[in-house]
N, C-alpha and C positions, 0 to 999 in steps of 0.2 A: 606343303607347310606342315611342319611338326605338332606347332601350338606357338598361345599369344599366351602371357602371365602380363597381367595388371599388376604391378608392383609401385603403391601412390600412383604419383602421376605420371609416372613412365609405363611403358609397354614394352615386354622382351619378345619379341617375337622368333621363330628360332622353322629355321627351315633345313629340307634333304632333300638329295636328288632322289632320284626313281630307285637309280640303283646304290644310294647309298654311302657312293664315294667321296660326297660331297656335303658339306655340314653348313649351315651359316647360321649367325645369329646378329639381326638388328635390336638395337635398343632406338625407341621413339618418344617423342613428348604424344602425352596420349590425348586421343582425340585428331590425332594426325596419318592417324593407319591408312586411310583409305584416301590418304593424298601421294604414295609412293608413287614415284613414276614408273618403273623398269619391273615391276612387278604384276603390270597388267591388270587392278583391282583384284588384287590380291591371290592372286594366279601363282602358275611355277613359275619362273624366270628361265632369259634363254641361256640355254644351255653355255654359251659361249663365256656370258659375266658368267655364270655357276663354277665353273672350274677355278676360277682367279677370286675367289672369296672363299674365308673358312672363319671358322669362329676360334681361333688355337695356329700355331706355327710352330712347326717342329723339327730340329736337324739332328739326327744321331751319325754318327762318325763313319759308317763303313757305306752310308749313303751317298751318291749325286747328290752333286749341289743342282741349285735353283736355275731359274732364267734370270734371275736378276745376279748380275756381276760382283756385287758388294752386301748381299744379304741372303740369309736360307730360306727367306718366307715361300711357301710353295715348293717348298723339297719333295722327292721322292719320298723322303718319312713320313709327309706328311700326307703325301698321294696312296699310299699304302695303307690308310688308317682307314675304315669306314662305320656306317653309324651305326651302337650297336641299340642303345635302348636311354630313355631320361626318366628322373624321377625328380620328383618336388617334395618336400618336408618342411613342416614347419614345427617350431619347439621356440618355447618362452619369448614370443614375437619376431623371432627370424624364419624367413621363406630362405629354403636353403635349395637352389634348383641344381642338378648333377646331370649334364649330358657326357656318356661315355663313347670313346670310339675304341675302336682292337685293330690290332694289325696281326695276320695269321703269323707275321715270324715272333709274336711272341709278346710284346711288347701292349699295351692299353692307354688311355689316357682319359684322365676327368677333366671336364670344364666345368669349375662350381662359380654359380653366382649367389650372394650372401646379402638378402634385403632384412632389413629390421625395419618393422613397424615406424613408419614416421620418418624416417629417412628422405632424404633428396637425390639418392645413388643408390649404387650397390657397390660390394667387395666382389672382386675375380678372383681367381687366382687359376691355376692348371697343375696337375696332378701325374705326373708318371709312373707306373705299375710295368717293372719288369718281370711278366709271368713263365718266363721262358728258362733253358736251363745253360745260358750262355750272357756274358756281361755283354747290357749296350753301354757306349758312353756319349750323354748329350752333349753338342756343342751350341746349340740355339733352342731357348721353349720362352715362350711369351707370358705374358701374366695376363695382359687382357689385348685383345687385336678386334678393332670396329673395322669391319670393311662397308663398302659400296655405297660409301662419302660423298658426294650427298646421296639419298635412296629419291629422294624429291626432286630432282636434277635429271635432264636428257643431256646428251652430247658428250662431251669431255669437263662439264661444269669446272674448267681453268678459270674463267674469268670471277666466277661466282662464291668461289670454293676462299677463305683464307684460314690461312695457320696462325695459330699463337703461339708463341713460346713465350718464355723468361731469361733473358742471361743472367749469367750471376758469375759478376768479379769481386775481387776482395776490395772492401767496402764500398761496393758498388753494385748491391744482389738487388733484384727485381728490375731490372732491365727488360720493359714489356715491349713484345716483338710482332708486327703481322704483315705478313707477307700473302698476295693471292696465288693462287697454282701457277700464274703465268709468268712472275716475279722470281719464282723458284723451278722456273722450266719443267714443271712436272705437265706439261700439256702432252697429249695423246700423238704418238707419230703418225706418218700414213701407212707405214706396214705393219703397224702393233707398238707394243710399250712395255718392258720391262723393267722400270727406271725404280730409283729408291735415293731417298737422303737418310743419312746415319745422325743422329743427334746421340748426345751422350758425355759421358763421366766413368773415366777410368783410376780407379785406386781408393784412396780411405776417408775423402772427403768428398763425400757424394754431391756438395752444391758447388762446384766451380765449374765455370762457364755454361750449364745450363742449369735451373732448377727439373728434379724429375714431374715437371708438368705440361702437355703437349693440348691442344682442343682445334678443332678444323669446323668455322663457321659456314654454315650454308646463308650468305647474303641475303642472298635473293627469297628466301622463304623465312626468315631469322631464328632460326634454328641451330646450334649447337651444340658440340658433342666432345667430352674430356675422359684425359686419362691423368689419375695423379697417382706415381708410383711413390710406395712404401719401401726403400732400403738402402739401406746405409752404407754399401759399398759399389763398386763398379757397375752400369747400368745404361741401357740404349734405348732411345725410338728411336722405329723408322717408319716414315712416309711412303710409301709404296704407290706406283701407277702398275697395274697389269692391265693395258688396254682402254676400260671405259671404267676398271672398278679403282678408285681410290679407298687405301688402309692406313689406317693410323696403329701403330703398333707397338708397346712396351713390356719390358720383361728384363732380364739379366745381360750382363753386356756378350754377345757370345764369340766361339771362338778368336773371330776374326777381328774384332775389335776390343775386346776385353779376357784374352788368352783364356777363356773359361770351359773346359771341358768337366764332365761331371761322370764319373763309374756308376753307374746302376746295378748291384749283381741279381741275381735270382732272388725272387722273394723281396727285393728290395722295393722303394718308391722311393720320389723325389718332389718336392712341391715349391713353386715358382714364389718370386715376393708375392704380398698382396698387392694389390692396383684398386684406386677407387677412382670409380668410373659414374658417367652421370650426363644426362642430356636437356635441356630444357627447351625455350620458345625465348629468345631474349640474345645476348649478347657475350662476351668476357664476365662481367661484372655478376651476373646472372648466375654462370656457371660454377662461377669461384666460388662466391657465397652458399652453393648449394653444396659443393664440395667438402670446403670447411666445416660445415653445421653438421658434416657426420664425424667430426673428431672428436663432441662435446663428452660425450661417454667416456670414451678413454682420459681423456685432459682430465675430467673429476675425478679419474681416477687415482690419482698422483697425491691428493690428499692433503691440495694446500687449501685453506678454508681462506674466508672473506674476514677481514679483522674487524673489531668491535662495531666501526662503524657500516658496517655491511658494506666496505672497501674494498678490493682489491689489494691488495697490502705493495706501499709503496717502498723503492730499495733508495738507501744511498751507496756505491762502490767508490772507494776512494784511489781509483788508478790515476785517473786526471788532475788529483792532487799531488799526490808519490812519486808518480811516473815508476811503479819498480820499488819502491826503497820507502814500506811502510816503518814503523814506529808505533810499539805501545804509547808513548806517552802524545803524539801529535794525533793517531787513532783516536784515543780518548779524548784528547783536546777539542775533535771536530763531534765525537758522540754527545760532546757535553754542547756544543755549539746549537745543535740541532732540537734537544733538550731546551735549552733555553729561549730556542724562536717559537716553541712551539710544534714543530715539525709532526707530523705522523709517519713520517717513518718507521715503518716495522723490522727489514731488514738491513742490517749494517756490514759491510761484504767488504774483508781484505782482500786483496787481488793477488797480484803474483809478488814475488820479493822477498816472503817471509824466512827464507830459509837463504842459506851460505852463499855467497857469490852469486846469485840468480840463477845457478845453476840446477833444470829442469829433473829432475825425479830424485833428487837426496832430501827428500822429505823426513827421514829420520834425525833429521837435524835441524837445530832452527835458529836463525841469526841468533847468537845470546848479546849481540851489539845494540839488535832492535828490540829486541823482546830479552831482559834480563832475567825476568820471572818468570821466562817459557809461554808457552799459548795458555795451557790450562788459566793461568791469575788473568792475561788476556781476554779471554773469552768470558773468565768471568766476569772482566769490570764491565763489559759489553754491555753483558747482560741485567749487570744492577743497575743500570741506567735505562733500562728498560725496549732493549733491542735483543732481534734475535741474531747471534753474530753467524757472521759468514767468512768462509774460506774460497781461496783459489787453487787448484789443483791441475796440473796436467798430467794425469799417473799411466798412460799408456807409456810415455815417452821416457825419454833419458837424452840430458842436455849434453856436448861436445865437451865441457872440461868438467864434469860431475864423477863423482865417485861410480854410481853406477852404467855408463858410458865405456868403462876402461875393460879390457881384453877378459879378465878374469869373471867376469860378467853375461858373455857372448851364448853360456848355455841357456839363457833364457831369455835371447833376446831374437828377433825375426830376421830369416835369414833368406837370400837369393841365389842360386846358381851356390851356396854355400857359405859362401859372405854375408855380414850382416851389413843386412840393410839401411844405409844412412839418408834421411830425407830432409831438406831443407826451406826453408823457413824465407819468407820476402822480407827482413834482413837481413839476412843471413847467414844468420844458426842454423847449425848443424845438430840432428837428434835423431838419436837410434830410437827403435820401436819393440817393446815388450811383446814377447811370442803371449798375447791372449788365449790361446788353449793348451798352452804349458802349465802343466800344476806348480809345477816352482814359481812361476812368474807369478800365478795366483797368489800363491801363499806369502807371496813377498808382499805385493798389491795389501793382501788382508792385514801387516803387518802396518806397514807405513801409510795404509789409505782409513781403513776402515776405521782400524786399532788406533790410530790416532786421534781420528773424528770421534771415537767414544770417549778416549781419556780427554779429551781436550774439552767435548762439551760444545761443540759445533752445530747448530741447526741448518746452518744452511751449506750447500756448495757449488761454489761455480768449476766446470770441469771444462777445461781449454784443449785444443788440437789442433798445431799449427804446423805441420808436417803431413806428405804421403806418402805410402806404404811404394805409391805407383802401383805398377803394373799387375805385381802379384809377388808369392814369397815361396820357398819350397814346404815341403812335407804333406802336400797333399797331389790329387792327378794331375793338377794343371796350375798354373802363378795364379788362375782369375779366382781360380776357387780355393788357394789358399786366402786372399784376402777377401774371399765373400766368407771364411768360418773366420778369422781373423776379428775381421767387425758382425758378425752373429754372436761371437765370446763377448765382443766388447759391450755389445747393446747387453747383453747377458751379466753383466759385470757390476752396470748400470743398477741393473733392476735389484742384484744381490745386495748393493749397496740398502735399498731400500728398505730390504728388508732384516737385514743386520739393525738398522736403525731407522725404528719406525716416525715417520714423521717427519726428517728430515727433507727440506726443500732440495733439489738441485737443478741447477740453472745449465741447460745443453748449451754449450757456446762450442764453435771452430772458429780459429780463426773472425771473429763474427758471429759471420753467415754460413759457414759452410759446411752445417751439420741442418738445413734448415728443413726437413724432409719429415713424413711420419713416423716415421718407425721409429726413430729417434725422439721425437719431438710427443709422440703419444706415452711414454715411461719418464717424463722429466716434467715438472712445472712452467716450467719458462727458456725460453732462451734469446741470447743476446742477440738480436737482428742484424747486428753488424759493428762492424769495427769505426764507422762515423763519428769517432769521438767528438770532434767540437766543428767540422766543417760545415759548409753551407747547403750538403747534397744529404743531411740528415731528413726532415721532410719528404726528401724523393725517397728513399729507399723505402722509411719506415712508413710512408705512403702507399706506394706501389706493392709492400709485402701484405698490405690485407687483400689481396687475391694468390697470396699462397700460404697464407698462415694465420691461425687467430690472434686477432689484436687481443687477447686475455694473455699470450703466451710470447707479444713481443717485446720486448724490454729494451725499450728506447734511450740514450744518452742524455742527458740534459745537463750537460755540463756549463756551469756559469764561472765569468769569471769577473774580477773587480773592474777591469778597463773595458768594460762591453758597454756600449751605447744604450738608451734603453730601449730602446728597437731591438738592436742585437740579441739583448736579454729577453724581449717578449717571444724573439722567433723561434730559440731554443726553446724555453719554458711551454709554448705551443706544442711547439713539437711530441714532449711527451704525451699528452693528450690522442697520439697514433698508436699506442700501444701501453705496456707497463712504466710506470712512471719512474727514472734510476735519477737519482741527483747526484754528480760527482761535480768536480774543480774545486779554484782555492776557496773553498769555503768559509776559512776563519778570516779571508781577505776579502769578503762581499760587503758591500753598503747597509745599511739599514733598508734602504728601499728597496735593494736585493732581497735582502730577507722577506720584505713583505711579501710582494712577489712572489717567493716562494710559498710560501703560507699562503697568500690567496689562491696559486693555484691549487695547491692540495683545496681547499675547500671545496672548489668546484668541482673537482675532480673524484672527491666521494660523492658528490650528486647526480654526478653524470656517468660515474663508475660500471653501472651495471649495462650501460648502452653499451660501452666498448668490450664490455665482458659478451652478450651476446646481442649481434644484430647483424646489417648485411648492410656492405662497405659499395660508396660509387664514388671512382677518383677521377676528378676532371681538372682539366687544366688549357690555360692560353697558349704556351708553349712545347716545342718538344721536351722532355723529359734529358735534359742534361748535365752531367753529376760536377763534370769540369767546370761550368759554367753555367749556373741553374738561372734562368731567366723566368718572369713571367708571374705571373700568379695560379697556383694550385689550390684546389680546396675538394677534401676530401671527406663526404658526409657518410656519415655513419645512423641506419637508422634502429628502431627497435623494432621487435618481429610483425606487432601489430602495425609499424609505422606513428605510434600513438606518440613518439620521441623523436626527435631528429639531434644527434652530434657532428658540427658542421667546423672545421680545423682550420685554417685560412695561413695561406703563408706567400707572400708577397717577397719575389726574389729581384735579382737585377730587372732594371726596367719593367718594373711588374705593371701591369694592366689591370683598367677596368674589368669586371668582370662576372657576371650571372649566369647563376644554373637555375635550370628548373627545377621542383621541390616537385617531391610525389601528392602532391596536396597541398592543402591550405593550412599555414604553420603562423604562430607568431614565436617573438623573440622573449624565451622567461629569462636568461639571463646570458650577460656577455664577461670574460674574463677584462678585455680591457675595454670601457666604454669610446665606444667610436662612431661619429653620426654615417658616417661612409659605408655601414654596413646595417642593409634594413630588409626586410622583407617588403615586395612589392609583386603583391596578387600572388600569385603562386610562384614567384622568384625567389631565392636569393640575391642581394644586388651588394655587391663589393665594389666599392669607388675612392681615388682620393688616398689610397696607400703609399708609403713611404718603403720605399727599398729597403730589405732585410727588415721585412716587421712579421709579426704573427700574430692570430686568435684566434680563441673558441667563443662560439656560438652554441648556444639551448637552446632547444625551440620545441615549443611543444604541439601539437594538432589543434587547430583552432574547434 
């Protein structure tokens, strides 16, 4: 053994062979060290698991591949690396721990672990240092890899062992998945085990079909352990059996799955995404919550503040009005509508439309149909009504029949095998993609994106992405890592935005969900959860995303409309209450009771504001979780860090059910959005009874 570092309440413990060749590193819930099983109270381990466990995975190009058929983990590269020395440093509350290995042909590598004081994880990441005087080129390096899954576990622990994932379709993200080792045939053979499942995301919208979040619960001991990757282009786990060691493993998507090779010359290095990683004593819910709670630093840092009333500041976007086809004068008609109920509303957000034929990136032009007196008189009636106005933008892209779309364009637009790139959209638009590390595409971006947001007087922006790049693009070593600098430029683009104009809000949206990750999601205020605009699977998404994302930064749908039931209307209006509160639909067609409604909930919703801004989410539900056809009753509490708060969401779908959860303690009820005797606390229950089909509410409850 190397050394243990206490880091909160985890333990990194970090072990070598005799001779060196072999590195490992456990992370543990502490106070658990001297329950390892295969360790022998704390002994060397046998030699056998020691070779099939490393702390790093590594493939460069002129090496053998692995014993596993479909993955590099356990390469020669990686057999060639041995340990050479670690260091620990700490500076302005970060433990920054560095274990390095070398390989004599030249080559080194760091494993850093990143703990900040107060934290419920740490940062990984991995580090490659070509010291040699000959180019390698990576095709596999990992950002964070846990092996010997469970360490508390004898045998093949298949039966004990289960996976979580997330799938994530278009509006349809948080799709939560658990399968145990034996479910997924990762069971141990009688002559050995080489096996691996690939999971993963190839191209420019890093969340479709899985979110980058993977965790492997030890059952039988209740122990758990995650990996949540940070990046915004193509990217893999894999689950690995070698024998009796189970690995969980993420990093960049590599060659074989995500065509990524990477040139290192002399003197050079290369450093993998971050990965936030994290282990507790508890469950899903458990892990998520711990995970989350280390984005809070970054997210402030974005620099949206809490409005007068120490609120969250609530949006309306008017696309479920419009559909497409805003108007100064109906714009205004609904700013003034909102004005008049009362509304708090702070942000007022046009959507997509405003410019010629809907046609994606001729932003230098703008319906003079809709807007006769330009955006600038626009933006500013917004604003003397006392809203901060918003824009919609999709500026990486260029639409199929747009000015900038056409042949004469092509030098600054992304290109494949030499062809530009066209990617298409789930209706079926067609849109080419701006070369991101082109200075011309820049300079144009600054003309029609920035240059406009300042003459126009825009505080806010929503930024769309409904296309992928795929696979990858030319002008770098390999397609995978053209579109990993591709989207590096774009996050980079982002953040210039920022700071061209200081202050300005913007809202990360793809497609929805499909930008729903950190690295994206840490340089933006908010983003759109998903594209659920008025359906009945709102609830489950925006539900199930508070274990991948903070409910400060989800911005929920709540679109009403005149012929809704008032069921109908409460389970929407609910619903916001799961993240950032957006009001869109026909607006100026709502009831008077609509209105109130509305208004009532905003009141509650700055009372209860600061719980969904920060606390830690547990979602239970009667039924499976089904988007086609949501049955059952759901309810999703949210508590504050001391538990002194509880926010409790209640939504009652087809054939919904009776139904109580247990409360972390003894609560009563200080206030409810819609009064209903069918929902009471009883001893340390919550008890829901007596629901009507498509209804919704919030509950407050405070610590007795």
């Amino acid at each position: 053994m190397i050394k243990d570092y206490i880091l909160g309440d985890m333990v990194l413990r970090y072990y070598a062979s005799e001779d060196l060749a072999h590195t490992e590193m456990l992370i543990l819930p502490k106070g658990m060290e001297d329950k390892i099983f295969t360790y022998d109270n704390g002994g060397s381990k046998p030699e056998e698991e020691a070779v099939n466990c490393s702390l790093l995975h590594l493939q460069l190009s002129h090496h053998n591949t692995s014993k596993f058929s479909n993955c590099y983990k356990l390469s020669d590269s990686l057999e060639l690396l041995r340990y050479k020395e670690q260091s620990c440093s700490e500076k302005d509350g970060a433990t920054v721990i560095v274990t390095t290995l070398v390989a004599d042909e030249g080559y080194e590598v760091d494993h850093i672990v990143t703990y900040r004081s107060g934290d419920k994880g740490v940062e990984m990441r991995t580090e490659f240092r070509n010291v040699s005087d000959r180019k390698f080129t990576i095709e596999m390096l990992t950002s964070a890899s846990l092996d010997c899954l469970s360490p508390f576990l004898g045998g093949d622990s298949a039966h004990e062992c289960v996976l979580h994932s997330f799938r994530a379709g278009w509006a349809m993200e948080a799709k939560h998945i658990e399968q145990d080792l034996v479910d997924l045939s990762m069971e141990k053979a009688w002559g050995g085990c080489y096996e691996n499942i690939k999971y993963g995301v190839v191209g420019s919208r890093p969340v479709q079909g899985y979110h980058p979040y993977f965790a492997l619960e030890d059952k039988e001991n209740g122990v758990i352990w995650g990996i949540y990757l940070a990046h915004n282009a193509s990217w893999q786990c894999d689950l690995t059996r070698a024998n009796k060691c189970v690995s969980l493993s993420m990093g960049l998507a590599d060659v074989q799955f995500g065509a990524w090779r990477k040139d290192v010359l002399p003197g050079e290095s290369f450093t993998s995404p971050t990965a936030y990683v994290s282990t507790c004593r508890g469950g899903i819910a458990e892990l998520s919550n711990r995970l989350i709670s280390m984005r809070t630093p970054a997210i402030e840092n974005h620099g949206e503040k809490d409005d007068e009333n120490g609120c969250m500041p609530i949006i309306f976007n008017e696309f479920i009005t419009t559909w497409g086809h805003p108007t100064h004068k109906l714009l205004v008609e609904m700013a003034d509508k909102l004005r008049e109920i009362g509304s708090r509303t702070k942000y007022f957000v046009m959507d997509a439309g405003w410019y010629p034929n809907r046609q994606i990136g001729d932003y230098d032009i703008v319906d003079s149909e809709a807007f006769p007196d330009g955006l600038r008189a626009y933006a500013d009636d917004i604003k003397a009504r006392g809203f901060v106005p918003g824009i919609w933008y999709e500026f990486e892209c260029t639409g199929e029949k747009g000015v900038y779309f056409r042949p004469e364009y092509d030098d600054m637009k992304v290109k494949k095998d030499g062809h530009v790139v066209v990617g298409h959209v789930i209706n079926g638009r067609s849109e080419s993609f701006l070369d991101m590390t082109n200075p011309k595409a820049i300079e144009h971006l600054d003309r029609i994106c920035i240059g406009n947001l300042k003459e126009w007087g825009f505080g806010y922006l929503k930024v769309d992405y409904n296309a992928s790049i795929g696979l990858g693009c030319d002008g770098f070593e390999s397609p995978g890592e053209g579109v990993r600098r591709q989207m590096e430029a774009t996050r980079e683009y982002f953040k210039k935005i920022k700071r061209e104009i200081p202050g300005i809000i913007i809202e990360n949206c793809a497609s929805g969900g499909c930008r729903l990750e950190p690295s994206m999601m840490d340089i933006t205020a908010m983003s759109s959860c998903s594209d659920t605009h008025e359906v009945l699977e709102i609830p489950i998404v925006a539900g199930g995303l508070h274990y991948l994302i903070p409910p400060r930064q989800s911005q929920v749908w709540c679109s009403l409309q005149s012929f809704y039931p008032e069921n109908r209307t409460k389970y929407i209006i609910a619903g916001g209450f799961l993240g950032r509160l957006c009001w869109s639909g026909k607006l100026l067609e709502l009831s008077d009771e609509q209105y109130k409604m509305m208004t009532d909930a905003e009141d509650l919703y700055i009372k209860v504001s600061h719980i969904i801004k920060n606390g830690n989410s547990y979602i239970y539900a009667t039924d499976r979780a089904s988007y086609g056809h949501p049955s059952g009753t759901q309810i999703v509490a949210r508590y504050t860090e001391d538990e002194s708060e509880l926010l409790c969401v209640i939504h009652a779908m087809h054939e919904c059910k009776d139904f109580e959860i247990e409360l972390r303690g003894e609560y009563e009820i200080a206030e409810m959005l819609y009064e209903d005797s069918g929902i009471k606390v009883c001893g340390s229950k919550l008890c829901v009874s007596g629901q009507q089909d498509i209804s919704g509410n919030v509950v407050y409850l405070r610590r007795k």
